[in-house]
C-alpha positions in Angstrom: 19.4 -13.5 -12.8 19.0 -13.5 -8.9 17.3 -11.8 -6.5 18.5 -9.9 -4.2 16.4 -8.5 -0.9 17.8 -5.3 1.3 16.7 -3.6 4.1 13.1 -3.1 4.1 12.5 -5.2 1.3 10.0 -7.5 1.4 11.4 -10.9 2.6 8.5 -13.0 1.8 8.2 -11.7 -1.5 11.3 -12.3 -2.4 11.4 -15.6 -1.6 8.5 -16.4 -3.4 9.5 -14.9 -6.6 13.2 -16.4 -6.3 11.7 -19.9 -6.0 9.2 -19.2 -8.9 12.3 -18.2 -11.2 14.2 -20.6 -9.8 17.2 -18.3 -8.9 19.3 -17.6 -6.0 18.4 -15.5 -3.1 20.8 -13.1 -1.7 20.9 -10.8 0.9 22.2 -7.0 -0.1 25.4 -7.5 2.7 26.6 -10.6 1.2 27.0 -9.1 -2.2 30.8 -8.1 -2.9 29.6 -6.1 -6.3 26.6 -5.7 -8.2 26.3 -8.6 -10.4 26.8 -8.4 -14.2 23.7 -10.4 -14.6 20.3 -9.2 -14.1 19.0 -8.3 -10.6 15.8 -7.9 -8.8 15.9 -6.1 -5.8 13.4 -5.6 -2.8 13.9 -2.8 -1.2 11.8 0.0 1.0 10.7 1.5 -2.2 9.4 -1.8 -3.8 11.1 -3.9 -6.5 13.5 -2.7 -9.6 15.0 -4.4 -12.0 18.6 -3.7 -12.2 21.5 -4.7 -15.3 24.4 -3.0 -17.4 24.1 0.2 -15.4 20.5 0.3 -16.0 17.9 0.1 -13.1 14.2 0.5 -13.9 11.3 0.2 -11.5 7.5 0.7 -12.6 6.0 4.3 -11.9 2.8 5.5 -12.7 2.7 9.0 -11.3 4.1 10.0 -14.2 0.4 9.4 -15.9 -1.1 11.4 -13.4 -1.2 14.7 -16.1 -2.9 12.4 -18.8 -5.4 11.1 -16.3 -6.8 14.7 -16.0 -10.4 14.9 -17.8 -9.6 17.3 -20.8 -5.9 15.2 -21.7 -7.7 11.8 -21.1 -10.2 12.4 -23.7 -7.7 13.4 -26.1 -5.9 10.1 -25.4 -5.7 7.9 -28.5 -6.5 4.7 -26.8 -10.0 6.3 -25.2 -11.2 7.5 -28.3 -10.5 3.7 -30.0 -12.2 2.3 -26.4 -15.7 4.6 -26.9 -18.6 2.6 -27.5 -22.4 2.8 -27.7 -23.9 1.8 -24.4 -21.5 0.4 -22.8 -23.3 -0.1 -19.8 -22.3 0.5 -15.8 -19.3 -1.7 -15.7 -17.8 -2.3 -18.9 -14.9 -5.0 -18.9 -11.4 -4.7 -20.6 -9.0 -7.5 -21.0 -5.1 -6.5 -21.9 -3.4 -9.0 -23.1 -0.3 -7.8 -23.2 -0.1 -5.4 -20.2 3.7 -4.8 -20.3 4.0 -2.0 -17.4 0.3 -1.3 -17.7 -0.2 2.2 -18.8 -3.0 1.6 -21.5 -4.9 -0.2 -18.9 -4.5 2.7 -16.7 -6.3 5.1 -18.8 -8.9 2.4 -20.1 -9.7 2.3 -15.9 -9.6 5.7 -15.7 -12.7 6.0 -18.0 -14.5 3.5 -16.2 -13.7 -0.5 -17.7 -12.7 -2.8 -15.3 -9.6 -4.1 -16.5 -8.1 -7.5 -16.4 -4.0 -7.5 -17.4 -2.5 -10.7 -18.5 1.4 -10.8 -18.4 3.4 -13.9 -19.6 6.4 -13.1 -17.9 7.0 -13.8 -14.6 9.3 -10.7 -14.1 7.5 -8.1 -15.7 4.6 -9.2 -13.7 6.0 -8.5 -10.7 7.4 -5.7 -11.4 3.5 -4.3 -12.6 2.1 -5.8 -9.4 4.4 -3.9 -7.6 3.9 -0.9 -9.1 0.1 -1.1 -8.8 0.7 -1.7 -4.9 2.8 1.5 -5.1 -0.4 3.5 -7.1 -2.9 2.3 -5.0 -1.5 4.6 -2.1 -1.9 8.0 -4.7 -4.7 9.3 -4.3 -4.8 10.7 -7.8 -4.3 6.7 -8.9 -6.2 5.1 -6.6 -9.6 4.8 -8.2 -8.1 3.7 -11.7 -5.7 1.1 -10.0 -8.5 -0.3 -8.3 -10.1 -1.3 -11.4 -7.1 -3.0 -12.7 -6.1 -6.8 -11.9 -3.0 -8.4 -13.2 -3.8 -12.1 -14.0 -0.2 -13.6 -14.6 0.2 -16.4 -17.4 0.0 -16.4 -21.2 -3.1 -14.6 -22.4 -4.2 -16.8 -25.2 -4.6 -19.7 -23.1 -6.8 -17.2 -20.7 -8.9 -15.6 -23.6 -10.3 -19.2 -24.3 -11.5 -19.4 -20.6 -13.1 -16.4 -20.2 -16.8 -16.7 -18.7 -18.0 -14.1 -20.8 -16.9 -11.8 -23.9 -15.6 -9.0 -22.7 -16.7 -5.3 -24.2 -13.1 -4.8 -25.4 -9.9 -6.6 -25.8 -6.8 -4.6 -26.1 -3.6 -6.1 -27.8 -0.3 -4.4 -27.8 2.6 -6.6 -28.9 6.4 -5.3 -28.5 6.7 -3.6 -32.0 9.5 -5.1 -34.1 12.9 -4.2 -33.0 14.2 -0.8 -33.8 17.2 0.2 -36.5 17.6 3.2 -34.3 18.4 1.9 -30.0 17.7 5.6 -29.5 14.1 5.5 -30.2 13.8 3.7 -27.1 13.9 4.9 -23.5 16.7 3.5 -21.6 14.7 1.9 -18.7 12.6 0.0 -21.5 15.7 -1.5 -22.8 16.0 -3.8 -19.7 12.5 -5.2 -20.0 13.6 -5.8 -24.2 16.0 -8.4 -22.4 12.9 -10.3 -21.1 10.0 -10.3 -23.7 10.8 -10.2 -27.1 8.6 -9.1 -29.7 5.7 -11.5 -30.4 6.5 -14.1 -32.6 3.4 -15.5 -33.0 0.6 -12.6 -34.2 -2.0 -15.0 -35.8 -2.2 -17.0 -32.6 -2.5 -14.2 -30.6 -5.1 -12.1 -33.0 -7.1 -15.5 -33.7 -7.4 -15.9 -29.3 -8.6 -12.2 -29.3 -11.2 -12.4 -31.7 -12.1 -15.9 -30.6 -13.4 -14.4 -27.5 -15.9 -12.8 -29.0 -15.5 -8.8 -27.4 -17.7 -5.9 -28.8 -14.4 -4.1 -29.5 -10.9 -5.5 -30.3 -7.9 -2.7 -30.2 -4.6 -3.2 -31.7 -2.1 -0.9 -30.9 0.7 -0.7 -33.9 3.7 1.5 -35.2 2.3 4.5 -37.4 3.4 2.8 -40.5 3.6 -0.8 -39.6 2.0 -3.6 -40.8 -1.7 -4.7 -39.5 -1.3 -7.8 -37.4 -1.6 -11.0 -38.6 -2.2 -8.6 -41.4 -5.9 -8.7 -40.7 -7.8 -5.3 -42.0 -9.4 -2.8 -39.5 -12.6 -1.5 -39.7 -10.7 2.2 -39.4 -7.6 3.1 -37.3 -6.8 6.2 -35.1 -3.2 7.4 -35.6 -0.9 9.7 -33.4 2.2 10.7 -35.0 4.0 7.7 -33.9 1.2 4.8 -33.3 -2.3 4.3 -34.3 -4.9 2.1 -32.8 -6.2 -0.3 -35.5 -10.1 -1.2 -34.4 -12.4 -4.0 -35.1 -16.0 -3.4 -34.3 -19.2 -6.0 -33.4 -16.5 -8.9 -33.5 -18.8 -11.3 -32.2 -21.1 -10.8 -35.4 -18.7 -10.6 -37.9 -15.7 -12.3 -40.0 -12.5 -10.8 -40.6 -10.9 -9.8 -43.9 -7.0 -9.7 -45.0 -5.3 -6.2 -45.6 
């Protein structure tokens, strides 16, 4: 991988993320060809991630629709996230916030929500684009309930101050027989995070911190995680939102 910075980029930025990764620096004019490896680049429009013809950068307008009132209370993911009470300023944690659009629509009906992202790349790539949101005025509120706190999220659930109201976990599904399935921008972030290898670690952190509501999003017929049991589960035609109630209180029992 390397990073590369062009006019209008941002060259501090840049810098820092190349020395984070621990890759080379390059400007745009000293490139002969694109590189066959991956590529960040800074440019006027933000960052992308760029590789095999592919180039992907993060975009939230395209949630704008489902952020309207009537779609977002059809959304899936709200109607797992309603709870009783759950008073003025209800906190979220995503713990795997991936290109963040769950946590969009869980700030868009009022949580304040905290994104974990182990890798270094993806997280600057969902920083970036909730720079870019921040300036949309139909974005603006939502995004500025959202904060990206990089690192892995099981070490953070342990230190959280408090339980938060609801914890939503969304590991990469298992890889897919059929490449089609999935969108080609998607495919470059595949080469960064694979799916989560370890589900009882990551379920056992969630619950450990205590919320009111845990959230796990799966494949429609996939298997629970960690293959832990649901209280009930709320299933679109390709996903369903398996949902654990009063964990705090409570133990959990095997599917």
């Amino acid at each position: 991988m390397i990073v590369c910075l062009e006019k209008g980029g941002d060259p501090t930025e840049a810098r820092l993320l190349a020395e984070k990764l621990n890759v080379p620096l390059i400007l745009r004019d000293s490139l002969q060809e694109d590189p066959e490896d991956l590529m960040l680049r800074f440019h006027k429009e933000g960052l992308s991630l760029c590789g095999e013809g592919l180039e992907m950068q993060g975009d939230l307008t395209h949630m704008i629709p489902r952020l309207k009132k009537n779609n977002l209370q059809r959304e899936f993911l709200v109607k797992a996230s309603r709870m009783k009470n759950p008073g003025d300023h209800p906190v979220a944690v995503d713990a795997t916030a991936g290109m963040g659009e769950d946590s969009l629509l869980l700030a868009a009906v009022g949580y304040q929500v905290f994104l974990y992202e182990l890798n270094p790349v993806i997280a600057a790539l969902l920083k970036d684009s909730l720079r870019r949101a921040s300036s949309v005025p139909e974005l603006k509120e939502a995004v500025s309930r959202m904060q990206v706190r990089e690192g892995d999220s099981i070490e953070g659930l342990s230190r959280l101050d408090t339980a938060p109201d609801l914890i939503l976990l969304d590991p990469m599904f298992p890889e897919r027989k059929k490449s089609g399935l999935i969108k080609k921008k998607f495919q470059l972030l595949q080469k960064l995070e694979s799916p989560c290898s370890d589900e009882e670690r990551l379920f056992d952190a969630a619950w450990s911190a205590g919320p009111r509501r845990l959230v796990i999003k799966r494949p429609l017929k996939g298997p629970c995680l960690a293959g832990m049991k649901p209280d009930y589960s709320i299933a679109g035609k390709a996903i369903r939102y398996d949902c654990f109630v009063n964990v705090q209180d409570r133990n959990v029992n095997k599917c």
